[in-house]
C-alpha positions as CSV (number, residue, x, y, z in Angstrom):
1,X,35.9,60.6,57.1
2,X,32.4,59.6,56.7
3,X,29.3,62.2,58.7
4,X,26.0,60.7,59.1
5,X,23.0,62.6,59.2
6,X,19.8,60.9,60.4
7,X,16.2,62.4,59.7
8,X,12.9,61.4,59.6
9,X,11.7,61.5,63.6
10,X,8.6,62.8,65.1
11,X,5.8,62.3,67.3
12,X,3.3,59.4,65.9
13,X,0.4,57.9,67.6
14,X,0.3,54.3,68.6
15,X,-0.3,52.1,65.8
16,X,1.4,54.8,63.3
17,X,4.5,54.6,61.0
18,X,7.7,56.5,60.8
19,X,10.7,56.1,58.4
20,X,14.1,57.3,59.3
21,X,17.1,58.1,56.9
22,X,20.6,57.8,57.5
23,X,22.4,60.1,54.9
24,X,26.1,59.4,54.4
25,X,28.3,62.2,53.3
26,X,30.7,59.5,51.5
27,X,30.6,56.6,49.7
28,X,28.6,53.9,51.7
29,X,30.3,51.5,49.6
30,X,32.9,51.4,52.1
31,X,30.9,50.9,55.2
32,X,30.6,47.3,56.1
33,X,27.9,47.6,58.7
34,X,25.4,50.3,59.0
35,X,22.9,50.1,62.0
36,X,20.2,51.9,64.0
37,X,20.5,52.3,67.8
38,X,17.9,54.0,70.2
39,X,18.2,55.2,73.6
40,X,15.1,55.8,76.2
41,X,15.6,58.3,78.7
42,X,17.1,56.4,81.7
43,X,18.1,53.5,79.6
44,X,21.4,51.9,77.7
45,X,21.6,52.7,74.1
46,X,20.5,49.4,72.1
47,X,20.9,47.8,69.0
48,X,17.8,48.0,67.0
49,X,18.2,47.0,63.8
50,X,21.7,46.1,61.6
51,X,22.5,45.7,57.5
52,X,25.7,44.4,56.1
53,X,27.2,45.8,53.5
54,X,26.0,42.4,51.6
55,X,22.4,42.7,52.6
56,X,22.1,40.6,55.6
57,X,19.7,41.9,58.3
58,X,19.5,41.5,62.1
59,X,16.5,42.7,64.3
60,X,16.1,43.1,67.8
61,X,13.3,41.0,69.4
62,X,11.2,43.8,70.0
63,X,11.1,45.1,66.6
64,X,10.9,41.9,64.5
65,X,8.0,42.1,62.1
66,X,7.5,45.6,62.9
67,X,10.5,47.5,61.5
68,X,12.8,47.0,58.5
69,X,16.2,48.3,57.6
70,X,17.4,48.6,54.1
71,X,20.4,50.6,52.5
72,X,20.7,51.9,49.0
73,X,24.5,52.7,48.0
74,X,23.4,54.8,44.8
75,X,21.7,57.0,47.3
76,X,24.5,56.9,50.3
77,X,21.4,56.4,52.7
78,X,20.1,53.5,55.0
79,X,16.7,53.4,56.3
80,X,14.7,52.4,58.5
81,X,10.7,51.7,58.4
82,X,9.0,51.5,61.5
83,X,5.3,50.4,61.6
84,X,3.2,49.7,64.2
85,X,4.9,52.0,66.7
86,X,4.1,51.7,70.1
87,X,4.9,53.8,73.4
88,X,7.7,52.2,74.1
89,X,9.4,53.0,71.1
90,X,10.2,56.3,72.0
91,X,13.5,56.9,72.0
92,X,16.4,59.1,70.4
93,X,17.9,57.3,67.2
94,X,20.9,57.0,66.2
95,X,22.2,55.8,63.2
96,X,26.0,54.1,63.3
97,X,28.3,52.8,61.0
98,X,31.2,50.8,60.9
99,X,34.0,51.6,58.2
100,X,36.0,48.6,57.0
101,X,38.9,50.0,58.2
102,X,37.0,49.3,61.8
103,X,36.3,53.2,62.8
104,X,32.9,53.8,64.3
105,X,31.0,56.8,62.9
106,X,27.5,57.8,64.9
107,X,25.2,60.1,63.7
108,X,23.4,63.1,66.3
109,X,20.4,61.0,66.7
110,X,16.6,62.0,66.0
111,X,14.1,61.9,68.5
112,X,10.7,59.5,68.2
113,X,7.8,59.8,70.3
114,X,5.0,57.9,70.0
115,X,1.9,58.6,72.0
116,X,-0.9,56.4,72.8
C-alpha cells in the first residue's frame, strides 16, 4: 500500500513559480511511474508531466519549457517545478503513481491558481 500526499499549491500571479511535492508513504523504489495530473473546473483530468522510475521524462505540450518533474527515491518524493505560470494553469493537482505490480495510487490533489 503506498498513500501519496501532494503539497506545495497556492495562488501565484502570472509570470510566478510554484513547486509541488509528491510525498510517498513507502518506498518509491517500487513505483515505476510517478506523474502529475491537473483538472480545470469543467474539464477532463490531464496528464501533465510523467518520470520513470529510470529517469525518463514526458511533458505535455503546454507545459514544455515551463515545468519540470524530478523524483528523489532517498526522499520518497517527486516534484514538480512550475515557472512561468499562466491563467490557464489553474487547476487541482494530482499526483499519481503506478506500482509495478500495475495498481494505481492517486493522491487528494492541491489546488493552483494563478491570477493575472
Amino acid at each position: 500500500q503506498v498513500r501519496l500526499v501532494e503539497s506545495g499549491g497556492g495562488l501565484v500571479q502570472a509570470g510566478g513559480s510554484l513547486r509541488l511535492s509528491c510525498a510517498a508513504s513507502g518506498s518509491i523504489f517500487s513505483l515505476n511511474v510517478m506523474d502529475w495530473y491537473r483538472q480545470a473546473p469543467g474539464n477532463q483530468r490531464e496528464l501533465v508531466a510523467q518520470i520513470t522510475s529510470g529517469g525518463s521524462t514526458y511533458y505535455a505540450d503546454s507545459v514544455k519549457g515551463r515545468f519540470t518533474i524530478s523524483r528523489v527515491n532517498a526522499k520518497n518524493t517527486a516534484y514538480l517545478q512550475m515557472n512561468s505560470l499562466k491563467p490557464e494553469d489553474t487547476a487541482v493537482y494530482y499526483c499519481h503513481a503506478l506500482h509495478r505490480t500495475g495498481h494505481n495510487y492517486w493522491g487528494q490533489g492541491t489546488q493552483v491558481t494563478v491570477s493575472l
